[in-house]
N, C-alpha and C positions, 0 to 999 in steps of 0.2 A: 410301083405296081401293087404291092400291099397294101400300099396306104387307102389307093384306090378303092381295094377288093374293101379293106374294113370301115371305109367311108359309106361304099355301096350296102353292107350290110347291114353296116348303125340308120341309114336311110329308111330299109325294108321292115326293121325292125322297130323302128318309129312308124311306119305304116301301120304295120299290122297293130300294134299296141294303139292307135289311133280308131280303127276298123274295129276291135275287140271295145274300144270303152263308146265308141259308137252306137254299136248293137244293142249293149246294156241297157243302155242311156234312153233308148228309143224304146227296148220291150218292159221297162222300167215304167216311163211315162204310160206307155199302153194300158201296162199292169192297173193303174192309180186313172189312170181317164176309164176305162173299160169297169171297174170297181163301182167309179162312182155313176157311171149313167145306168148298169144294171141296178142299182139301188136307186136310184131316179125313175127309171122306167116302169112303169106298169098300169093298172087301174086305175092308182088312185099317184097324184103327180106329186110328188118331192122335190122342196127347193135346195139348192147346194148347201147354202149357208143351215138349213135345217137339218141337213144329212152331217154336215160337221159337227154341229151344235148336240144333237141327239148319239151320235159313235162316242164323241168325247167327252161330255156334261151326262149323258143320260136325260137330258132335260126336253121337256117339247111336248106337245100334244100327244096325249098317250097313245091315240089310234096309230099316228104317224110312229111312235116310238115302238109298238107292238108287232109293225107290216117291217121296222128296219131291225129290228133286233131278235125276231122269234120270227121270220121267214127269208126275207130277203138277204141280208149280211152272214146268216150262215149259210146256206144256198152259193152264194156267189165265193166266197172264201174255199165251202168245198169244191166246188168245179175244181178251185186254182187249185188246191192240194191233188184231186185226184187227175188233174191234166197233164199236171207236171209230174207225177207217180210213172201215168201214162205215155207219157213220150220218152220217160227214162227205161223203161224196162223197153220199149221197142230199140234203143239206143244201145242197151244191154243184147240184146238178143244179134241185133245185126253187128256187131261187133265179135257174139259169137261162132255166128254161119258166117261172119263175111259175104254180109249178102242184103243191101240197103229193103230189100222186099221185106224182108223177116220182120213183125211184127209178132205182138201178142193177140190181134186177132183173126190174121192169117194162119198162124199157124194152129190154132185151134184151141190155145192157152184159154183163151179168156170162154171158150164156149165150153169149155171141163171146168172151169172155174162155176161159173155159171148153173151149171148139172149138179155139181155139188151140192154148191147155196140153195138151189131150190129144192132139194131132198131134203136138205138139214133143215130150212125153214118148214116143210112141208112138215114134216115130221114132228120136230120142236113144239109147236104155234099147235099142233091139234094135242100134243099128248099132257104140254104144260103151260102153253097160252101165251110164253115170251122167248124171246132169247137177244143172248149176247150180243153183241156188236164182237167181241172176240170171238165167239164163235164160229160167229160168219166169216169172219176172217179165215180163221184155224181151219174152213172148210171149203172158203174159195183158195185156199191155199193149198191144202190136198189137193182138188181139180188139177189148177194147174201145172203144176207139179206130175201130176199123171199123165195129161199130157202132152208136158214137155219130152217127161221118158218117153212116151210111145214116138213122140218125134225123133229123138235122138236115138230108138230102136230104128226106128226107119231107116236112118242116116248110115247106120253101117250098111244096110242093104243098099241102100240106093245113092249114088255118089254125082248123079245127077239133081242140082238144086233145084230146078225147074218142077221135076217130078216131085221132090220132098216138099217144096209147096205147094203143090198139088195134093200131096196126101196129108198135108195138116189141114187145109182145107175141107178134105174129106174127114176129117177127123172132126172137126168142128160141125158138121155137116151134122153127123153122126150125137152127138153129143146135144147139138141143140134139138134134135128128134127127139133124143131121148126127155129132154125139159121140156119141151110142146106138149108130151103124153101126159106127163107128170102132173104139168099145170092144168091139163085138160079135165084129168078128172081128179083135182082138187079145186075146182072152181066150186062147186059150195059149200068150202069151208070159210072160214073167216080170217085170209090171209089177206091181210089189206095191201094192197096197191101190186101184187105180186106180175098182175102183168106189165102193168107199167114198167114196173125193176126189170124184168126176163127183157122186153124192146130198150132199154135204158135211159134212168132220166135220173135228176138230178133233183125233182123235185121233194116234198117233206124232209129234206134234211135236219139235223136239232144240233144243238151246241154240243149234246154229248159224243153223238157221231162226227161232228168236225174232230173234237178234240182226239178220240181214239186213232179216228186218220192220218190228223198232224203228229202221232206219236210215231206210229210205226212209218209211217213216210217219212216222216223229221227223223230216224235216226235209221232208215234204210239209204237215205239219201248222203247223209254223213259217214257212212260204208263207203257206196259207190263212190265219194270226191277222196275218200282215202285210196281209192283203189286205181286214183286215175293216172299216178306211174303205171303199174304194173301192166293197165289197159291200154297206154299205148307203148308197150314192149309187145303187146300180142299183139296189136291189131301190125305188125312189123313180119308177122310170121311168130309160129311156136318157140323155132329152134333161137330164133333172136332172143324171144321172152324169157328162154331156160337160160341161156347163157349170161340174160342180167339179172339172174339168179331167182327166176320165179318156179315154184314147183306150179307146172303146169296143172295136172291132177285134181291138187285142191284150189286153183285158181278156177278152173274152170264149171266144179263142185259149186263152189261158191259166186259164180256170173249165175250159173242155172238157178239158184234157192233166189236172189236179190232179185232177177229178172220175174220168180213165179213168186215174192210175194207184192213187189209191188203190181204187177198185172193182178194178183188176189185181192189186194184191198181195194183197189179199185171197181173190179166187178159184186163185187161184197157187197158194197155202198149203194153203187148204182149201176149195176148193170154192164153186157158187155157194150163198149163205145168203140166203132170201128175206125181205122185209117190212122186214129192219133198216134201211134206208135211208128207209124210209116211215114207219115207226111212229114209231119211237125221235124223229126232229128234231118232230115233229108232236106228240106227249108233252111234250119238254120245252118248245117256243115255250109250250105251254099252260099249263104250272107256271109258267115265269117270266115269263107274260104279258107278251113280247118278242120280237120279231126281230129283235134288233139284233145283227148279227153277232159287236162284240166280245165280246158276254155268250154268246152260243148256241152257237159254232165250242166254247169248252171243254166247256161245262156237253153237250153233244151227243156230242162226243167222251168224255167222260165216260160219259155212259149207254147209250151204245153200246156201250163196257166192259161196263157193270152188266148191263144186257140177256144181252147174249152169255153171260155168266159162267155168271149164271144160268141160262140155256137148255142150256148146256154141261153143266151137275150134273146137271139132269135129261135130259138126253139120255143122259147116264152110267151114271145112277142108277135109272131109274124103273124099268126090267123086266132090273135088274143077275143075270146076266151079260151077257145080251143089252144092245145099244147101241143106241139111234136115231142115226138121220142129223139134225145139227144144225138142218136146213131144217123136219123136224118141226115141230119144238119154235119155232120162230121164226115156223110158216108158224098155228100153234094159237093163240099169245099176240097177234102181228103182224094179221094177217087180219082180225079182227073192230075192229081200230083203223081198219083202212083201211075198213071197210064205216061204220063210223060218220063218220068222214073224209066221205064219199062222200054219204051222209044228211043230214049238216048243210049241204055243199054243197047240197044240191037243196033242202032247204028253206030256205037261204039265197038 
């Protein structure tokens, strides 16, 4: 009978480890096919062998080597960093509500984030003509962060989830009124692309702004896989998590700052971008029928890439010359996950 039980096991667990390098293996290839057709795509047409030849040699017709190196390949690299930023702090957050809805743009995070960056830009850009890429950060990151608190204010009052996403919603609400004004009457200054940013896009990115993002995403995200014991001790209940000796307190301290800066640099960059925080962790817990953090945090961050990439080309590409705002294209694919989300809850 034992023998049984641990034959049936070693089976399941041959499964699952089959299903887990599965998944990879496939949002892997996506990652590297999706890469190269959005550097392929556009105006002017790129052949494969010159896209390899021109990434790797630098060599090749200079027009061609100018549209892949100083627009397109930083463009598409950042999507993938801020997608997968993006799908990790909605991963964070639901994790902290226990509540697959919770997102950074439901709940109002990314639309204080947002309020922020356009004061500091506003402000910045008229009194001394530039600013940081840190700073933008340092001040989509206060946004969120504010409110996150006003959400987690709410949450002692109100012990109904339904209603607390309701009121970050209103809070977002609330916050993007306040950036509509803002921007309204700093429209004749000379803040380039500022409405574009406020609806979200992906577009003028530079090598400098990849790099700052791959910084603070590349070592926010090496947090979060360190922390993905301790994550799934909570996602078990509190009282589990203390007992496998996690001080709840500062664990929790620390889910709120990792979840408000990665939602921060992403809206910094490029704007708030909806649903990605919702759809995308909720998609893949269901491929890899799992939430265990050490498997979900990459495989999440991963498809949060893949997502974004994609949405990007077609925000690009669909009614080329014209551009959609990234939020589009994320709020089309995104939206009806969460309304089925939403359905199987209630029939559940």
């Amino acid at each position: 009978m034992n023998e049984q039980i641990l034959i049936t096991d070693k089976n399941e667990s041959r499964k699952r480890r089959l299903r887990y390098t599965a998944v990879f293996v496939l949002l892997a290839a996506a990652f590297l096919f999706i890469v190269v057709l959005n550097i392929n795509t556009g105006n002017v047409k790129i052949s494969v062998p010159d896209i390899v030849r021109i990434i790797f040699t630098g060599e090749g017709e200079q027009t061609q080597v100018n549209i892949i190196m100083k627009i397109r390949l930083p463009r598409i690299l950042m999507s993938a960093v801020l997608g997968g930023a993006l799908s990790l702090a909605g991963f964070l957050l639901q994790t902290f509500f226990e509540n697959p809805i919770a997102g950074p743009f439901v709940l109002g995070i990314s639309s204080g984030a947002k309020m922020t960056v356009a004061v500091t830009m506003i402000l910045f850009i008229n009194k001394i003509g530039m600013i940081s890429s840190y700073i933008l950060i340092f001040a989509a990151f206060i946004g969120a962060f504010l409110s996150l608190g006003f959400v987690l204010l709410f949450s002692r009052r109100i012990r109904n989830m339904a209603t607390l996403l309701v009121a970050g919603i209103m809070l977002g609400y609330i916050c993007t009124a306040i950036t509509d004004f803002l921007i309204t009457f700093a429209e004749d200054s000379d803040i380039a692309n500022l409405h574009n940013w406020s609806n979200g896009s992906f577009s003028g990115m530079t090598w400098s702004n990849f790099y700052v993002a791959l910084l603070v995403v590349g070592v926010s995200f090496v947090i979060c896989f360190m922390m993905a014991k301790p994550l799934g001790a909570y996602q078990l209940g509190e009282a589990y998590a203390q007992s496998m000796g996690v001080d709840i307190k500062k664990f929790r301290v620390l889910l709120i700052v990792m979840s408000s800066l990665l939602a921060a640099v992403v809206t910094a960059f490029a704007g708030p971008i909806s649903f990605v925080g919702i759809a995308v962790p909720f998609l893949i817990k269901r491929i890899l029928n799992t939430s265990k953090p050490i498997v979900v945090i990459p495989a999440v961050f991963l498809g949060g890439s893949v997502f974004c990439m994609i949405s990007d080309l077609i925000a690009r590409t669909a009614f080329s010359p014209l551009e959609l705002n990234i939020s589009t294209v994320t709020s089309l694919f995104g939206a009806p996950v969460v309304i089925y989300m939403m359905l199987r809850r209630k029939r559940g």
